[in-house]
N, C-alpha and C positions, 0 to 999 in steps of 0.2 A: 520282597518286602513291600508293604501297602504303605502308600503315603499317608503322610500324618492328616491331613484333610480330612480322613476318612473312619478319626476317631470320634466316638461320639461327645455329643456335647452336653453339659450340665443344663438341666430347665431352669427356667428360672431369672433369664438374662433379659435386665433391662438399657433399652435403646442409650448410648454414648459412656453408660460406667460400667455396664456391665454386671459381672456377679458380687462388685465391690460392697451392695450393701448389705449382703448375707455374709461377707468375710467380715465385715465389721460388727454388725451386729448379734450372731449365732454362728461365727465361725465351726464351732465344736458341732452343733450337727444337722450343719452343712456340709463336712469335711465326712463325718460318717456318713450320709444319704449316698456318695456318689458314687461307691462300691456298687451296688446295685442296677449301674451304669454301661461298667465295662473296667477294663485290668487299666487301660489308661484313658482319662476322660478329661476335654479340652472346657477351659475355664476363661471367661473373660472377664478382664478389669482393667475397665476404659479401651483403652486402643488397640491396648496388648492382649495378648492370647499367651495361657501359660498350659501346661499337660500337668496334673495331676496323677500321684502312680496312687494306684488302688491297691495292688498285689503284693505280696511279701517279698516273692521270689525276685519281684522287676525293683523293690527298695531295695533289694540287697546288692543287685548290680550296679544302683546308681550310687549305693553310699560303699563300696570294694572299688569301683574304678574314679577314683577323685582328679585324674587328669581329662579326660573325659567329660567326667559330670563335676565341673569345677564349683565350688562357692562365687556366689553371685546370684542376679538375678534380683526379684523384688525385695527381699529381706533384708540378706546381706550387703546390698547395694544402701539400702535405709539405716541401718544400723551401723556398717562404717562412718556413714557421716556424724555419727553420734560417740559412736566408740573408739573410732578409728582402725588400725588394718596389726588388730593383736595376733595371737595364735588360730584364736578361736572365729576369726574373722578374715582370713588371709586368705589371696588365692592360695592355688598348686604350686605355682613357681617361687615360692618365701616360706613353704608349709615345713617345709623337712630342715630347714634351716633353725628354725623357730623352736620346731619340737626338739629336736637334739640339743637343744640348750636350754629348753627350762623342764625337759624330762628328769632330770635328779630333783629336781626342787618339791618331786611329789612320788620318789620312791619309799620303799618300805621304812626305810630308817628317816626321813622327813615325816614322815604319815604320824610316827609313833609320839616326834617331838611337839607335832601341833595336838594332838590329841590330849594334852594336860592340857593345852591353852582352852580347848573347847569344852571340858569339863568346869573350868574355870568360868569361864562365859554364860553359860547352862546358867548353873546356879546362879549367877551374879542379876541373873533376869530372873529364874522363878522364884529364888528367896525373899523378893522386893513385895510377889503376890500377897491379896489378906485374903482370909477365909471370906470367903461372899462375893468377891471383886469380881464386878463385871469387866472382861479384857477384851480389847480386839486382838484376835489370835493372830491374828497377818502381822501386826506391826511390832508385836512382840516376839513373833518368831523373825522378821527381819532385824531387829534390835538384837536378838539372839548372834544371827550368821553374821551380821556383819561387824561386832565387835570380834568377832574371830576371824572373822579375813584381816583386818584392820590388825589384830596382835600375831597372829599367823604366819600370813602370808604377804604384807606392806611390813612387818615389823614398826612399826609406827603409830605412837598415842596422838588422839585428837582428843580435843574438848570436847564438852556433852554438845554444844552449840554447834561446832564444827560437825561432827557427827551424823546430829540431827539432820544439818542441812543436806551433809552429803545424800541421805536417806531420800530428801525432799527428792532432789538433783535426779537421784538414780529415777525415782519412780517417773519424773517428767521427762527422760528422755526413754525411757521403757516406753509407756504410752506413746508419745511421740510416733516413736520409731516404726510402732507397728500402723498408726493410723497414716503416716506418710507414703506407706509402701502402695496409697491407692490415691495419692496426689500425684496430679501431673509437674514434671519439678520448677515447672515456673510458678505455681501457687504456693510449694514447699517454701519458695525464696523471699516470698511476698511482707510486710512488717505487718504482718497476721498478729494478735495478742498470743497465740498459740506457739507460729513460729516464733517471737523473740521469746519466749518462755524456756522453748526447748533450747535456743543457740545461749541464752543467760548462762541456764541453767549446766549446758556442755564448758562453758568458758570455766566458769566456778570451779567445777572438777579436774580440770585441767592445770588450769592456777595452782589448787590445793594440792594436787602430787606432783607439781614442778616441785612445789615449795619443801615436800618432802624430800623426793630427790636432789636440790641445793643442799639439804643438811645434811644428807647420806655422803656429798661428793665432800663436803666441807669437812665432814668427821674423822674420813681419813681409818675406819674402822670397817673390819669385814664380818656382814652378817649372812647366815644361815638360813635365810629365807630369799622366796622368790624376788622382792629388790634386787637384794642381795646381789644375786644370782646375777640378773640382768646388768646390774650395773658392773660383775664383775668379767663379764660376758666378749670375749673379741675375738667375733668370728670373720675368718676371715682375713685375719691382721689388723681389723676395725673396730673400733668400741661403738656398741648402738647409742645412737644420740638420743637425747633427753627427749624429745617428742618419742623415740621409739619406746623406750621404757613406759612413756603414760600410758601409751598403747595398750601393752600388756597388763599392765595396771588396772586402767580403765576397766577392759573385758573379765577382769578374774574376778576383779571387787563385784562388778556388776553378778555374774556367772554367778560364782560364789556363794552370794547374797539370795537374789532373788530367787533364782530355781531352789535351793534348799529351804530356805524360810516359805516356799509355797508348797512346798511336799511335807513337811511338817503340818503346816496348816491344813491342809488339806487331808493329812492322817488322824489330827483330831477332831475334824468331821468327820468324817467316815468313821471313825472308833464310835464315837455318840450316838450314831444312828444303829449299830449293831455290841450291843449286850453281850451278847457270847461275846466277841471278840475283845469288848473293855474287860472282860470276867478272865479270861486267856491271860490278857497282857498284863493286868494285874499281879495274876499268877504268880505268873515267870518270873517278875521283876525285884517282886516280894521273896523270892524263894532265891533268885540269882544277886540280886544285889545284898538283899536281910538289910539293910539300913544304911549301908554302904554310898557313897556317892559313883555315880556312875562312870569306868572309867574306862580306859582299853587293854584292862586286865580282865574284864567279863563280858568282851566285847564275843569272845567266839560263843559265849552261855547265852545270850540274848536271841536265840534262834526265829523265837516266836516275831520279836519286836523287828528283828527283820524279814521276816515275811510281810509283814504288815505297811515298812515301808516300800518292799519290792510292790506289793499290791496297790499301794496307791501311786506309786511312780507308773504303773498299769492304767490303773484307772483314769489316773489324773496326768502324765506327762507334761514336765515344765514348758516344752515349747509344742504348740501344737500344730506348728509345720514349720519344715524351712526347705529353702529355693537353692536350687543350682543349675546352672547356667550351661549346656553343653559346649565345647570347645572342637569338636569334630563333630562329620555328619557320621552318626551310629544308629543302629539297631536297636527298638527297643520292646518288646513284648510284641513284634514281627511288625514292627511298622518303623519305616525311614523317618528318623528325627535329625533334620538338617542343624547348623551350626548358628549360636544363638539363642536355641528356645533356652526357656526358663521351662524348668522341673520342678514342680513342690511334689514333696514326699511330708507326709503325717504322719507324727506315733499314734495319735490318737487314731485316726483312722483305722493306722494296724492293729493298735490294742482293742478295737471295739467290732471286730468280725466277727462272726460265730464261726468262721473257720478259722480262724487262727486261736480264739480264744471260746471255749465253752462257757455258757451263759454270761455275754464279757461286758454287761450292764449292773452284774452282781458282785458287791465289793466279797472278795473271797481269800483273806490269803494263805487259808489252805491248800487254793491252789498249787503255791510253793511247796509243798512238803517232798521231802529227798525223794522223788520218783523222777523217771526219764522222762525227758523234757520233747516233745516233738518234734521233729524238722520245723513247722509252722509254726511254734510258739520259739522257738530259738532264733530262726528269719525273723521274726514280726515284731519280738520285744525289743524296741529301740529308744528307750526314755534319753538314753545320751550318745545319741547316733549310732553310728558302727563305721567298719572301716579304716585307714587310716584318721581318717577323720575326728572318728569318737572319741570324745570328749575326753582331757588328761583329767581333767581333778574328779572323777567317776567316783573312784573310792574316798579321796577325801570328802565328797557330799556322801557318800553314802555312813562313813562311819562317824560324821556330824550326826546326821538325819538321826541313827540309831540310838547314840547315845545320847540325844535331846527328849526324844522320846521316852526310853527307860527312866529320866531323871524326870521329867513330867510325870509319868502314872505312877513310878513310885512315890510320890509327894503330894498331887494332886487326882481331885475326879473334874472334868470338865465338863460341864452340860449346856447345850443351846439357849440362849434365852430365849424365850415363848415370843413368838411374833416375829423373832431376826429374819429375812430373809437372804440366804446365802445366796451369790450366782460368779459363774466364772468370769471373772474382769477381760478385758479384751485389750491386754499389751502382750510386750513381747512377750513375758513368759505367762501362761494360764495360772492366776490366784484366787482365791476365794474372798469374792470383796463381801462386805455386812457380815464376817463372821464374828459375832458376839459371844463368847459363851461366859458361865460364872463360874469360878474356879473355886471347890471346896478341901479343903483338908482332909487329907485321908487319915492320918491321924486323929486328927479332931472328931472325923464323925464315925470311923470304923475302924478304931482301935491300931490301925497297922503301924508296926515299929517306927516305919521310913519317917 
């Protein structure tokens, strides 16, 4: 094995921060350039030095051995402080514990009963649109996801105000979390206007699903959703304490919310920029749904409308890297990785190889059509990790995503407003901030039943 000293390193690196202001600024492609580098390429930010995996083959060994290549490192370390130590944020040693216990909460028979809730939700946001209404797409597909994690998966009504806030909340500790991960943590701790924002803004949340959880304990009644779940939960011979549950809480609401309401958003940009494919999803939706609201009895007919979200979960992947911490010195694409380093692995990165993906700059989701998938497109597609690692609610975002979409283009055409300039926001998960578009009736102006 070849010591890690003798990987090469990203250009680009300025004296005491290092590559930190390319992660902040242009992280997405920054993160693509470095392939071109070598299969593992050393990154600095600030004092630290992290390895970057370029290669599909070396992600798949880091996200298969999760003892090994534990969670941690710059992300997960910044984001616990924010979200605290959920499923989706726990090391190795509390991961198997965690997953056997809220693994029912998102099998096949939970999937089907949140599914009415989120055709519920759909509508209760696009029905409100007028014909002409200029929307921001971001916040209305968050308004979407998260009154459905909220009836879903919290079981639990808030007010429009409560809501709202939470909405606020989330988005300041998303930003937060990811511009922290290139603070040194004595500036993180500082009474920055910034930092007390993020720590307000984490208390609020925290408050607000205690307060839930008090009514849950006080009611005395057993629900069918993930609360539920947790608070019915004694593993061990122990009941998780009320900070464990926000935990979980915290991370799902956040999860939930944000990744899905950004792959949405990001599906009807990419729809508006290509014709055929608005002309396709039309199609299907008119022909699958005929005027029907969309539900998860035409979820397996909606073929097109998911390719389309597999395609931008490609193109656009909600988080565009995350860190893991090795916990033994190992091997890794032939070079000695001592105990300590921090690993980032990117989807984007993998989604945008022309080895792993054929022209993977061109929104395509044709690509998907029922043919054999490659060794390297099978390695490389990772929008919700892999491993044991990979992400449990996978399918509950994916059959949201689906049937948001369907219930969108059959009821609406959505087009750019002239002059918006879209670009990828730079928090934890990749969104499309300035997405404006104006929402027309498709009834109204082309006759269609919906």
């Amino acid at each position: 094995m070849t010591n890690q000293a003798s990987i090469p390193r990203a250009p680009g690196s300025f004296p005491l921060i290092g590559h930190a202001p390319s992660l902040l600024r242009s992280p997405l492609s920054f993160l693509s350039s470095l392939a071109s580098h070598g299969t593992l390429v050393r990154v600095q930010i600030g004092p630290m030095t992290a390895l970057v995996v370029c290669d599909a083959q070396l992600t798949r060994q880091v996200l298969l051995d999760d003892k090994v290549f534990d969670k941690g490192g710059l992300l997960y370390d910044r984001v616990r402080e924010g979200f605290g130590n959920g499923l989706a944020l726990c090391p190795h040693s509390s991961h198997r514990r965690q997953r056997r216990l809220i693994q029912p909460v998102f099998n096949r028979e939970s999937l089907a009963r949140y599914a009415d809730t989120m055709t519920e939700m759909i509508y209760s946001t696009i029905n409100g649109w007028v014909d002409g209404q200029t929307i921001d797409v971001l916040a209305e597909m968050q308004e979407v996801t998260a009154r459905t994690i909220v009836a879903s998966i919290l079981g639990q009504t808030f007010t429009e105000n409560e809501l709202s806030a939470m909405l606020r909340d989330f988005g300041t500790l998303s930003r937060g979390s990811y511009r922290r991960m290139f603070l040194p943590p004595s500036m993180a701790k500082l009474p920055t206007p910034g930092n007390r924002s993020y720590r307000a803004a984490r208390a609020r949340l925290r408050q607000t699903l205690t307060a839930a959880i008090l009514t849950r304990r006080s009611g005395g009644t057993t629900y069918k959703d993930l609360l539920g779940a947790l608070l019915e939960a004694s593993p061990e011979g122990e009941r998780l304490t009320d900070d464990e549950v926000v935990d979980q809480a915290m991370i799902f609401f956040f999860a939930g919310m944000e990744s899905t309401a950004a792959t949405l958003a990001w599906s009807l940009h990419l729809i508006a920029t290509q014709p055929d494919v608005e002309v396709a999803l039309h199609r299907e939706v008119d022909a699958v749904l005929a005027g029907a609201p969309a539900t998860v009895s035409f979820l397996a007919d909606l073929a097109y409308t998911r390719k389309i979200i597999t395609e931008t979960l490609r193109f656009y992947p909600p988080g565009s890297l995350f860190t893991r911490v090795t916990t033994a010195q190992t091997d890794l694409g032939g070079y000695e990785i001592g105990v300590g380093t921090t690993i980032i692995c990117s989807p984007y990165l993998m989604h945008h190889q022309p080895t792993n993906f054929s022209a993977p700059y061109v929104f395509d989701p044709s690509r998907w059509n029922e043919t054999p998938r490659t060794e390297a497109e099978r390695a490389s597609f990772i929008p919700f990790g892999g491993g044991p690692r990979k992400c449990i609610g996978d399918n509950f975002g994916m059959m949201q995503a689906v049937l948001a979409l369907a219930a969108i283009a059959s009821r609406w055409k959505l087009t750019p407003v002239p002059g918006a300039k879209v670009r990828a926001g730079v928090r934890t998960v990749v969104n499309p901030q300035g997405l404006l578009m104006t929402a027309a009736s498709r009834c109204a102006h082309d006759g269609s039943s919906n």
